[in-house]
C-alpha positions as CSV (number, residue, x, y, z in Angstrom):
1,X,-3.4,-0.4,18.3
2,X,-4.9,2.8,18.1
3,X,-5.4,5.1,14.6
4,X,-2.8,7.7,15.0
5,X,-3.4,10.0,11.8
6,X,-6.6,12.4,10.6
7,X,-6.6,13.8,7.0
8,X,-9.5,16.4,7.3
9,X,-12.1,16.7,4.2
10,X,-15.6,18.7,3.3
11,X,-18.2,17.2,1.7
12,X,-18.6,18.4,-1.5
13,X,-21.7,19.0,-4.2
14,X,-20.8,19.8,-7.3
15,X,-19.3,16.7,-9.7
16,X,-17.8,16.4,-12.9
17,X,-15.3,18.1,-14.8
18,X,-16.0,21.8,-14.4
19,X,-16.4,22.1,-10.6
20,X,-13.6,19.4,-10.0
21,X,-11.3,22.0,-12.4
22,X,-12.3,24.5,-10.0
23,X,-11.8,22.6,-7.1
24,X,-7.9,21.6,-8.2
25,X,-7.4,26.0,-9.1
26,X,-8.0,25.9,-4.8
27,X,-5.7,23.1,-4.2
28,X,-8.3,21.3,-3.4
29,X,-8.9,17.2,-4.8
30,X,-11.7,15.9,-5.3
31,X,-12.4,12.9,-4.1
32,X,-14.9,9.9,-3.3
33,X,-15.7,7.9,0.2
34,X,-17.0,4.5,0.0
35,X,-18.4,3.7,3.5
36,X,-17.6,0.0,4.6
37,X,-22.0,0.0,4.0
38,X,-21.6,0.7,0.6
39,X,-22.6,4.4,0.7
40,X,-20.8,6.9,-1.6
41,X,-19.9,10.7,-0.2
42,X,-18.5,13.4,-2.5
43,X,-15.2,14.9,-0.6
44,X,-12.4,17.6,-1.2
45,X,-9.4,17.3,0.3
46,X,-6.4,20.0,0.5
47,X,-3.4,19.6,-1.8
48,X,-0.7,19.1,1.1
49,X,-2.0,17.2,4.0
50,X,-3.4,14.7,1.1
51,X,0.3,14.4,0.2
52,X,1.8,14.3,3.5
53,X,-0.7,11.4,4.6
54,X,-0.4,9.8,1.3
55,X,3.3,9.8,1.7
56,X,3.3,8.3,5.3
57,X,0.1,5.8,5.1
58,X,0.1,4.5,1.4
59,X,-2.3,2.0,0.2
60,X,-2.0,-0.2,3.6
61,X,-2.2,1.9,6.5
62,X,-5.8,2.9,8.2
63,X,-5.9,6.4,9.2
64,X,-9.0,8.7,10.5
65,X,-11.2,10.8,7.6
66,X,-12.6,13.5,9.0
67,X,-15.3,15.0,7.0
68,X,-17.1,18.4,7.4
69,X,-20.8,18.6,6.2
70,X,-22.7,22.0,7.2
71,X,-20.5,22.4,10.2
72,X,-20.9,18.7,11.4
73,X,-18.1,16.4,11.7
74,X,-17.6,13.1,11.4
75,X,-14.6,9.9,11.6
76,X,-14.5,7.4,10.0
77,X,-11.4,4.4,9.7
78,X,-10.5,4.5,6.0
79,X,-7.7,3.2,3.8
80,X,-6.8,5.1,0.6
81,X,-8.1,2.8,-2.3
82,X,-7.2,4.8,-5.8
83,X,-5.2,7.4,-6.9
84,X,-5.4,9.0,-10.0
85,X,-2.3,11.5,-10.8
86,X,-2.1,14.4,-13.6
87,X,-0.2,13.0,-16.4
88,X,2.6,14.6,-16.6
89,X,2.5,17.0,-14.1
90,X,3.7,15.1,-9.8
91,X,0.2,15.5,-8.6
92,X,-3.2,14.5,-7.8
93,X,-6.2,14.6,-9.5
94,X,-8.5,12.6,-7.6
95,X,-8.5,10.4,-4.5
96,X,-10.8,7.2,-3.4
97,X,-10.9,6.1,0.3
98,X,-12.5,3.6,1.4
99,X,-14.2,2.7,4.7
100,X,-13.1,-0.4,6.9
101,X,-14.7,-2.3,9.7
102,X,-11.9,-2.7,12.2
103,X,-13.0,-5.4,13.6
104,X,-13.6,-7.6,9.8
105,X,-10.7,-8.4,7.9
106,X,-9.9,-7.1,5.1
107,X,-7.0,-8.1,2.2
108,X,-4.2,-5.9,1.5
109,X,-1.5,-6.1,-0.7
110,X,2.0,-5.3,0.7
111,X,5.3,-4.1,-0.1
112,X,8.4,-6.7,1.1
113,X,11.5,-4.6,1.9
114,X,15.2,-6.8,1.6
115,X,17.5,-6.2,3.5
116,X,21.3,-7.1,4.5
117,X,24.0,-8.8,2.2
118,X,23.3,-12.4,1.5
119,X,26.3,-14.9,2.9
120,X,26.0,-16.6,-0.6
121,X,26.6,-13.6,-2.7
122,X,30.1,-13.8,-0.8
123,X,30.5,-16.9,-2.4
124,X,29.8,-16.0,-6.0
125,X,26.1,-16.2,-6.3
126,X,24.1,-13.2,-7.4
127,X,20.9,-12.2,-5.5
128,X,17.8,-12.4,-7.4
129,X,14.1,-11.2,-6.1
130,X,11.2,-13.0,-7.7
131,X,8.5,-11.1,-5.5
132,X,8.5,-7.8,-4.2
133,X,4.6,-7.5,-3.0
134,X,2.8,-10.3,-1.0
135,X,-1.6,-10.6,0.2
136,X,-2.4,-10.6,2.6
137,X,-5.6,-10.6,5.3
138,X,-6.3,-9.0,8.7
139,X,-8.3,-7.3,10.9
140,X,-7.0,-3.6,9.4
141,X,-5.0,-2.5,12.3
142,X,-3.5,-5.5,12.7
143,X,-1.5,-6.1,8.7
144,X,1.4,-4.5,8.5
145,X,2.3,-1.4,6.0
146,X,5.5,-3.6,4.6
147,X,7.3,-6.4,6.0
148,X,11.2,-6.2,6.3
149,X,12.8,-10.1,5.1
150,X,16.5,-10.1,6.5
151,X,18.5,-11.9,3.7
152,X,22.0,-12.2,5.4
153,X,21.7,-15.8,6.1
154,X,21.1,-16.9,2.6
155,X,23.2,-19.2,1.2
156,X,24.4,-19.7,-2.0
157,X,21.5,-22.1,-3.7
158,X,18.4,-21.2,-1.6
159,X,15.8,-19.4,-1.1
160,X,13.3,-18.1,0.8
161,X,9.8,-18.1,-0.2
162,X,6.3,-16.8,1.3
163,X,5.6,-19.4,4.0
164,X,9.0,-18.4,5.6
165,X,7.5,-14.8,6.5
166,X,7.1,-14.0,9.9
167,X,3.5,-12.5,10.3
168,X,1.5,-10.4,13.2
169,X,-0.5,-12.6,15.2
170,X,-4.4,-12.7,13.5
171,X,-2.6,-12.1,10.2
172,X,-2.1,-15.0,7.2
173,X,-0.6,-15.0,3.7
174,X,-3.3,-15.2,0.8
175,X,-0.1,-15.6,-1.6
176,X,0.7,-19.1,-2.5
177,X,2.8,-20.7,0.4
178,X,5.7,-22.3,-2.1
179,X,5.8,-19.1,-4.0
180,X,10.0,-18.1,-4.1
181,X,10.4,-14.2,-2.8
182,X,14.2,-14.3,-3.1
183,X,17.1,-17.1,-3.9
184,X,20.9,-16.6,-4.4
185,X,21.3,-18.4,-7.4
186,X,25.2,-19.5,-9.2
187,X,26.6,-16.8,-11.8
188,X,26.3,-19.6,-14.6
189,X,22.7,-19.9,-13.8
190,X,21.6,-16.2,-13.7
191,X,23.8,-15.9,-17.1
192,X,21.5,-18.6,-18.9
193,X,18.1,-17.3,-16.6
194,X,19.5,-13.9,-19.3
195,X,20.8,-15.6,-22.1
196,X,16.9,-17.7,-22.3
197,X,15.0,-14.3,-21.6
198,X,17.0,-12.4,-24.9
């Protein structure tokens, strides 16, 4: 599997709250790059290919940072770590990548999509989702951004829980195996599952 996006970034010099002011008047964010060695590098990055890449890779997709220093550039395989947004206003205010080895595993933590009508809510039951985010660890290219759990089959009284997920070969669940993702449960017994949480 080959990295298939670049964000492009320039080192930067000045830090703290002044020059990062100025640096968010240009549309620029500032930024930090820890390298998978444990160095630290100052970076700006532009407004909207920070969004557009944020948008598309999230917190679990490796993608290429390219960054400019005195006219020298360099790649390096990164996933974004932390994102810190204005507080009232939709937009950044500073971003944290971090480097990966793509050959070391790492632990991500991934979204778990549902989809389909459930064959027991036909019946009566009413779906209920326990878990909406699962661990897991893998070499980086290798985890994937989400995983997609088809729920048509359910019936009515079961569930389906982590060690049912189908993973990418080289990749395993750090959840708890027996943990329940989804069940369709009876009406009576999502009306007292309400009734005991009022």
């Amino acid at each position: 599997m080959n990295i298939e996006k670049t964000l492009s970034v320039q080192k930067r010099e000045g830090c703290g709250k002044g020059p990062s002011g100025r640096l968010r008047a240009e549309k620029l964010i500032p930024g930090v790059f820890y390298t998978a060695s444990g160095e630290n590098i100052s970076v700006q990055a532009p407004v909207l290919p920070l969004e557009k890449i944020y948008g598309e890779m999230g917190h679990t997709t490796v993608f290429n940072l390219e960054i400019e220093d005195n006219g020298q550039k360099t790649l390096h395989p990164v996933l974004i770590w932390q994102v810190q947004f204005h507080p009232y206003k939709k937009a950044f205010t500073h971003i944290d990548f971090y480097g990966v080895d793509l050959e070391k595993e790492v632990k991500l933590v991934v979204p778990v999509e549902f989809t389909g009508i459930a064959r027991g809510t036909k019946l009566g039951g009413k779906l209920e989702t326990y878990r909406e985010k699962v661990a897991l660890k893998g070499k980086p290219l290798s985890v994937p951004s989400k995983i997609v759990v088809d729920v048509t089959t359910l019936d009515l009284g079961k569930n389906i829980t982590v060690k049912d997920l189908e993973l990418p070969a080289g990749v395993s669940c750090v959840t708890e195996g027996n943990a329940v993702l989804v069940s369709v449960i009876s009406r009576e017994a999502a009306e007292a599952e309400e009734n005991a949480a009022i």
